[in-house]
Jmol script that loads the backbone (N, CA, C; Angstrom):
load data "model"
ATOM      1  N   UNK A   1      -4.624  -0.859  11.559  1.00  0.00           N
ATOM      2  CA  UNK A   1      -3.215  -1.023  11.885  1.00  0.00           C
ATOM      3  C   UNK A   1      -2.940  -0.305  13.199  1.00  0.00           C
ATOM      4  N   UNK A   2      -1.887  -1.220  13.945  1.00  0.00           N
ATOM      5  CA  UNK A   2      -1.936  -0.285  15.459  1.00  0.00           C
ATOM      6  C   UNK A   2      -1.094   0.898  14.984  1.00  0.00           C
ATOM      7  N   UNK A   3      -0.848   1.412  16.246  1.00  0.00           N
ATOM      8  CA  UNK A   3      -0.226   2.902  15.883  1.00  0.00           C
ATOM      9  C   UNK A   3       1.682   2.340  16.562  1.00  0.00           C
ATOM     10  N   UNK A   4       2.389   1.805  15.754  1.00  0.00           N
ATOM     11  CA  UNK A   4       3.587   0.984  15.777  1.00  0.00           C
ATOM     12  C   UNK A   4       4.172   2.231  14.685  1.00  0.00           C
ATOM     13  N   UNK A   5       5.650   2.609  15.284  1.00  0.00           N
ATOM     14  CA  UNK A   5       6.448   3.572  14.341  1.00  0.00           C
ATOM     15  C   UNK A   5       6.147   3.052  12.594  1.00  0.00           C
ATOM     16  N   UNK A   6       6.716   3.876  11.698  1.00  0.00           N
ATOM     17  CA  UNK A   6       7.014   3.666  10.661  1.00  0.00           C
ATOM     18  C   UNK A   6       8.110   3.359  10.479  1.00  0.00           C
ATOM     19  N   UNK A   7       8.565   2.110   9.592  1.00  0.00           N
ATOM     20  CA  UNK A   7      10.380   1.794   9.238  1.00  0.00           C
ATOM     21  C   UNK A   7      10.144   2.549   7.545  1.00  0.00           C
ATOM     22  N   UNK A   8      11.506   3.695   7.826  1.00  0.00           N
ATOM     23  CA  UNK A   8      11.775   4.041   6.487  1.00  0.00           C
ATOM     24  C   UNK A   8      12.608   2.402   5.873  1.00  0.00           C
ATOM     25  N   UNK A   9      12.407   2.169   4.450  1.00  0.00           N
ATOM     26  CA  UNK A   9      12.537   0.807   3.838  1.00  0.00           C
ATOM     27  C   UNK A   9      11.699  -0.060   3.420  1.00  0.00           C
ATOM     28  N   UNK A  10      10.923  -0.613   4.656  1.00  0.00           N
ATOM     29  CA  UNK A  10       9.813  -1.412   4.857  1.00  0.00           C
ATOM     30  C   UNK A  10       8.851  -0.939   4.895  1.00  0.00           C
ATOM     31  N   UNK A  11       8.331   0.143   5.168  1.00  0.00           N
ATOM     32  CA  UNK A  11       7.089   0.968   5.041  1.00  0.00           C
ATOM     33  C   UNK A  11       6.840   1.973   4.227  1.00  0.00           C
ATOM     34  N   UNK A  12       7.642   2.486   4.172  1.00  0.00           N
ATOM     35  CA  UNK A  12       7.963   3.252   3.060  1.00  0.00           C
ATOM     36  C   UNK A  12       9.445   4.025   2.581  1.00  0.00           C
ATOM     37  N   UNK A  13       8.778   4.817   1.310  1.00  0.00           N
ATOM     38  CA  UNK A  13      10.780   5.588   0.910  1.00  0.00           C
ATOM     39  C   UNK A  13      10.374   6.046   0.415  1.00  0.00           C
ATOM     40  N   UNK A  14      11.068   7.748   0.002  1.00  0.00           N
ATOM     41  CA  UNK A  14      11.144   8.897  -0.216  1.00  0.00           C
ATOM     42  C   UNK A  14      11.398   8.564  -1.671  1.00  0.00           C
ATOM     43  N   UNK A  15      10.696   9.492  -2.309  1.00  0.00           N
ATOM     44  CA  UNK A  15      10.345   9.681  -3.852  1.00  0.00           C
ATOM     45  C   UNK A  15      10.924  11.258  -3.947  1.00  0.00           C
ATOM     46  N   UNK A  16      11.714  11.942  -3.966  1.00  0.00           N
ATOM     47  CA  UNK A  16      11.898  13.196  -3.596  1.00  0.00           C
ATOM     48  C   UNK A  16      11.124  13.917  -2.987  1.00  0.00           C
ATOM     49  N   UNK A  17      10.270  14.884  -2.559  1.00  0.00           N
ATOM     50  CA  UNK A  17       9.691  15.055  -1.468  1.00  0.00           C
ATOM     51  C   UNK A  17       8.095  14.316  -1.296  1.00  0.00           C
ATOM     52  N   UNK A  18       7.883  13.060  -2.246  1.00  0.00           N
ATOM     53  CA  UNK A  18       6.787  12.572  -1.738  1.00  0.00           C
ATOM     54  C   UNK A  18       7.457  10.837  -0.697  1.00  0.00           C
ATOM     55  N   UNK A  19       6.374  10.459   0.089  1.00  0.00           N
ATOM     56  CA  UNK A  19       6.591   9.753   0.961  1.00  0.00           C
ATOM     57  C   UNK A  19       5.318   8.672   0.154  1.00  0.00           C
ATOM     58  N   UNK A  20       6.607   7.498   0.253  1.00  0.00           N
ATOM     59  CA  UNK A  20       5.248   5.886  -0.878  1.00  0.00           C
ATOM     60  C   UNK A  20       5.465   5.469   0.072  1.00  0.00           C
ATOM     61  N   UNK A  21       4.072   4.812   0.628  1.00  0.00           N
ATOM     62  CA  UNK A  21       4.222   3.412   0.613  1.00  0.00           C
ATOM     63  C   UNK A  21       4.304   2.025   0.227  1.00  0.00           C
ATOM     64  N   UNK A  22       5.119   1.188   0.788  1.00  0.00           N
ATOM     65  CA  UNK A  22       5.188  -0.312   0.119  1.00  0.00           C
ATOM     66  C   UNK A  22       3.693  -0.665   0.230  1.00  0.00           C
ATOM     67  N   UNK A  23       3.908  -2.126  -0.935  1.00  0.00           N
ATOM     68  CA  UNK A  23       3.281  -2.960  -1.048  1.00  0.00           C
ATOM     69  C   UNK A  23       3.315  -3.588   0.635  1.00  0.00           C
ATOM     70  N   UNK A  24       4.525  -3.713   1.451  1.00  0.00           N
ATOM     71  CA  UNK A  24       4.097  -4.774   2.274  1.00  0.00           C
ATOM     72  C   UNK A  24       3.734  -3.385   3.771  1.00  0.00           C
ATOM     73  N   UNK A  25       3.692  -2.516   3.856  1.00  0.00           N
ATOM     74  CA  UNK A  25       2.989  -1.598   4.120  1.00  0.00           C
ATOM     75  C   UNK A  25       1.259  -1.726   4.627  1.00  0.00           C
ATOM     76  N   UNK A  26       1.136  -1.295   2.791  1.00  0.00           N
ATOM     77  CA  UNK A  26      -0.599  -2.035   2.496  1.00  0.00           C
ATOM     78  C   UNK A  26      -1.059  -3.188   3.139  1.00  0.00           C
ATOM     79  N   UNK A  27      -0.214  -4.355   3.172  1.00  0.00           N
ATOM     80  CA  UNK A  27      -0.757  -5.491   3.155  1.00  0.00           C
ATOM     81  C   UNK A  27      -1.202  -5.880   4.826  1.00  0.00           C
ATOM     82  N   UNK A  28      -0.173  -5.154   5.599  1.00  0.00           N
ATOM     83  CA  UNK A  28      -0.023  -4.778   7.134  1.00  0.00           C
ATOM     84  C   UNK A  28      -1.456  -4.085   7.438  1.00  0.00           C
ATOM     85  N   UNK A  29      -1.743  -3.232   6.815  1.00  0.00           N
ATOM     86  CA  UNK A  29      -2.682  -1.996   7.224  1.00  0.00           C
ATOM     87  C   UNK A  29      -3.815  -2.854   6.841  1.00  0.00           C
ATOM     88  N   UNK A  30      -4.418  -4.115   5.837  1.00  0.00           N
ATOM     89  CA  UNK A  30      -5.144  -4.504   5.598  1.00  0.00           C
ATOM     90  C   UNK A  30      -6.308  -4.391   4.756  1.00  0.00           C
ATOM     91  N   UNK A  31      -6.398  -2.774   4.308  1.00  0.00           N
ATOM     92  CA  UNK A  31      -7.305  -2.922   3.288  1.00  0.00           C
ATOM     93  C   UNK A  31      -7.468  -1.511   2.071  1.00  0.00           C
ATOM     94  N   UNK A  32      -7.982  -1.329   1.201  1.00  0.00           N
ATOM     95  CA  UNK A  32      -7.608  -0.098   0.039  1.00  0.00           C
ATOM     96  C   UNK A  32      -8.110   0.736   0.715  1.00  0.00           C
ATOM     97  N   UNK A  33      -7.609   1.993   0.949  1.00  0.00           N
ATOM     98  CA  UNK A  33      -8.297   3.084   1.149  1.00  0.00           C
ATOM     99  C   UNK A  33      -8.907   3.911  -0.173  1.00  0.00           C
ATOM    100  N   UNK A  34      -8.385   3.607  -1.115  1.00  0.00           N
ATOM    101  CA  UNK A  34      -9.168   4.006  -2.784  1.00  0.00           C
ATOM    102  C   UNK A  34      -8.264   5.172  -3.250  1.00  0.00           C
ATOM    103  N   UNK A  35      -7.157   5.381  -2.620  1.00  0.00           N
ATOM    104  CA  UNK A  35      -6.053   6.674  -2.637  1.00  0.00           C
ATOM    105  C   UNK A  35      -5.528   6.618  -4.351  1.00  0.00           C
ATOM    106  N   UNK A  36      -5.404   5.485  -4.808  1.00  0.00           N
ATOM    107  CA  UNK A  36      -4.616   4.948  -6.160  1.00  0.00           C
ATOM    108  C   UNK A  36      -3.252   5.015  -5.878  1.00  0.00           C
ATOM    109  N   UNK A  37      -2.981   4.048  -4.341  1.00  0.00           N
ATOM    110  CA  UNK A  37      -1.501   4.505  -4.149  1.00  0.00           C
ATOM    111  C   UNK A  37      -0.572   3.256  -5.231  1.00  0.00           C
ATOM    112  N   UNK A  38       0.919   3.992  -5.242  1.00  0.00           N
ATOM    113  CA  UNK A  38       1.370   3.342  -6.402  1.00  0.00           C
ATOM    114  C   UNK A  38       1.760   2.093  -6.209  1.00  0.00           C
ATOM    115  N   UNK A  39       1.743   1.281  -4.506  1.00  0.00           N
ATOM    116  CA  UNK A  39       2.120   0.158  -4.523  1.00  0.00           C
ATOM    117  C   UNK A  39       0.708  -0.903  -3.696  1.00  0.00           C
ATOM    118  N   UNK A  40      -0.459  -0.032  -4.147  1.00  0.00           N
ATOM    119  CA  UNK A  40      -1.498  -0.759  -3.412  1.00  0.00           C
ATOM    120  C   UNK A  40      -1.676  -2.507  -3.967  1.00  0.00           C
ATOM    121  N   UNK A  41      -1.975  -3.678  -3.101  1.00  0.00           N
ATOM    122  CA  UNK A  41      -2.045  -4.364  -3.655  1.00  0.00           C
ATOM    123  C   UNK A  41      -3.245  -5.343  -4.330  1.00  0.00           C
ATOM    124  N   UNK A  42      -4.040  -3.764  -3.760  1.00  0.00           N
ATOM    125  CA  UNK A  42      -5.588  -4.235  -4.156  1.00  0.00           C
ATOM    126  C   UNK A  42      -5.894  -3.292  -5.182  1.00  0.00           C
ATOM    127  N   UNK A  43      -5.100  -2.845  -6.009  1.00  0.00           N
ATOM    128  CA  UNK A  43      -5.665  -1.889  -7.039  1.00  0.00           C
ATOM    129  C   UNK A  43      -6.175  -1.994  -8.156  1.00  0.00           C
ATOM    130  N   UNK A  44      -6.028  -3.226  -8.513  1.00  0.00           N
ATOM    131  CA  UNK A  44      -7.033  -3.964  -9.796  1.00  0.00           C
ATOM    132  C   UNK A  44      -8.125  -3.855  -9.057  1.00  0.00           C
ATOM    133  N   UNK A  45      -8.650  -5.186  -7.556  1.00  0.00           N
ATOM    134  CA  UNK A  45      -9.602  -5.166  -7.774  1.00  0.00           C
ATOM    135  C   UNK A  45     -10.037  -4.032  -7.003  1.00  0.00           C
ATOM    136  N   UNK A  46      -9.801  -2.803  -5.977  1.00  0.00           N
ATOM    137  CA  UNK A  46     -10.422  -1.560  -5.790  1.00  0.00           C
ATOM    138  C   UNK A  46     -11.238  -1.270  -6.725  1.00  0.00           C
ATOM    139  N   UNK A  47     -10.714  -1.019  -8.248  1.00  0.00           N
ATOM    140  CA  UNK A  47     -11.155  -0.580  -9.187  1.00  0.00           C
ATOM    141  C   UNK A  47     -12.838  -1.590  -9.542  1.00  0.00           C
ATOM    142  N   UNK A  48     -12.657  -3.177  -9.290  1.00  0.00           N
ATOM    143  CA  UNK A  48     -13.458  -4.030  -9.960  1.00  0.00           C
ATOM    144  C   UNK A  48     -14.310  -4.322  -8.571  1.00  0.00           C
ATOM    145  N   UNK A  49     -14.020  -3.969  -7.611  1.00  0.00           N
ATOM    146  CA  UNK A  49     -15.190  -4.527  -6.275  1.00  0.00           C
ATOM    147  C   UNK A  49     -14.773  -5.295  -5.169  1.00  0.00           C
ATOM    148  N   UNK A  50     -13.218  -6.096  -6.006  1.00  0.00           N
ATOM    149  CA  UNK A  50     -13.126  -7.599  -5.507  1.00  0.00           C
ATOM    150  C   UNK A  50     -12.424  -6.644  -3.933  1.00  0.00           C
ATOM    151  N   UNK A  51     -12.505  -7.446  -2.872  1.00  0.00           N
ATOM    152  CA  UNK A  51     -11.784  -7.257  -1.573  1.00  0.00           C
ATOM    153  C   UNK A  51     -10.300  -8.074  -1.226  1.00  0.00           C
ATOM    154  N   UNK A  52     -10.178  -9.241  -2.350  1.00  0.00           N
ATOM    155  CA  UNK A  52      -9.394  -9.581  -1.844  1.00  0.00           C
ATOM    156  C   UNK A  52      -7.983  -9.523  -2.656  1.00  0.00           C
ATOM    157  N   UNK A  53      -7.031  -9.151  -1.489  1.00  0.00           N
ATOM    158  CA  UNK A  53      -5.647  -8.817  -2.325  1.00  0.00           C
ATOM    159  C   UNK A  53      -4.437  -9.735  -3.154  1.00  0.00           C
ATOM    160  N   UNK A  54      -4.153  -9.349  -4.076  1.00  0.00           N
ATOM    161  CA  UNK A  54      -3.314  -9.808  -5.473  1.00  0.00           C
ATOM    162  C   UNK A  54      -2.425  -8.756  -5.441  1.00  0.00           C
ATOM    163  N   UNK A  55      -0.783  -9.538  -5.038  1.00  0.00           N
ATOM    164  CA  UNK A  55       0.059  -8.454  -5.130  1.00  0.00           C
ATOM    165  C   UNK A  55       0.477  -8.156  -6.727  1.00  0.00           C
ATOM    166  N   UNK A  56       0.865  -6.857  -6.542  1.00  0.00           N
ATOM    167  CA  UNK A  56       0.977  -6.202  -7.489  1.00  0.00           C
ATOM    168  C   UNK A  56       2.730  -6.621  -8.190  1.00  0.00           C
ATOM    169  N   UNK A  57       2.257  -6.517  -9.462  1.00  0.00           N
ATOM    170  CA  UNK A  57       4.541  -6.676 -10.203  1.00  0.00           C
ATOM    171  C   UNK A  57       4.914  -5.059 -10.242  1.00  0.00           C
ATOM    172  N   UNK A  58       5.840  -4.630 -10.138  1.00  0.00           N
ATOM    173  CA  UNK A  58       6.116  -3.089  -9.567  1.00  0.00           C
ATOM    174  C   UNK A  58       7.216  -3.121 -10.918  1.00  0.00           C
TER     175      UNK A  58
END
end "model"
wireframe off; spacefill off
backbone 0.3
color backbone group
């Protein structure tokens, strides 16, 4: 992902002092980093191998 600001909303939002990112975030940046973040949209298959992304129901 280039180095383009962050939009609080679209990239992410404040959880009280933790900082999530979206699902459409992830999908921008292109691939799991294996973090178990809560809106990854590769987190089934992270877990199973697969590479390719299945958004997640939140």
């Amino acid at each position: 992902m280039s180095e383009e600001m962050l939009v609080e909303g679209r990239d992410y939002y404040m959880d009280g002092p933790y900082l999530v990112f979206t699902a459409e975030y992830h999908l921008r940046r292109g691939y799991c980093c294996g973090s178990g973040c809560r809106h990854c949209p590769w987190r089934d298959e992270a877990q199973s191998g697969s590479a390719a992304p299945q958004p997640q129901k939140d």
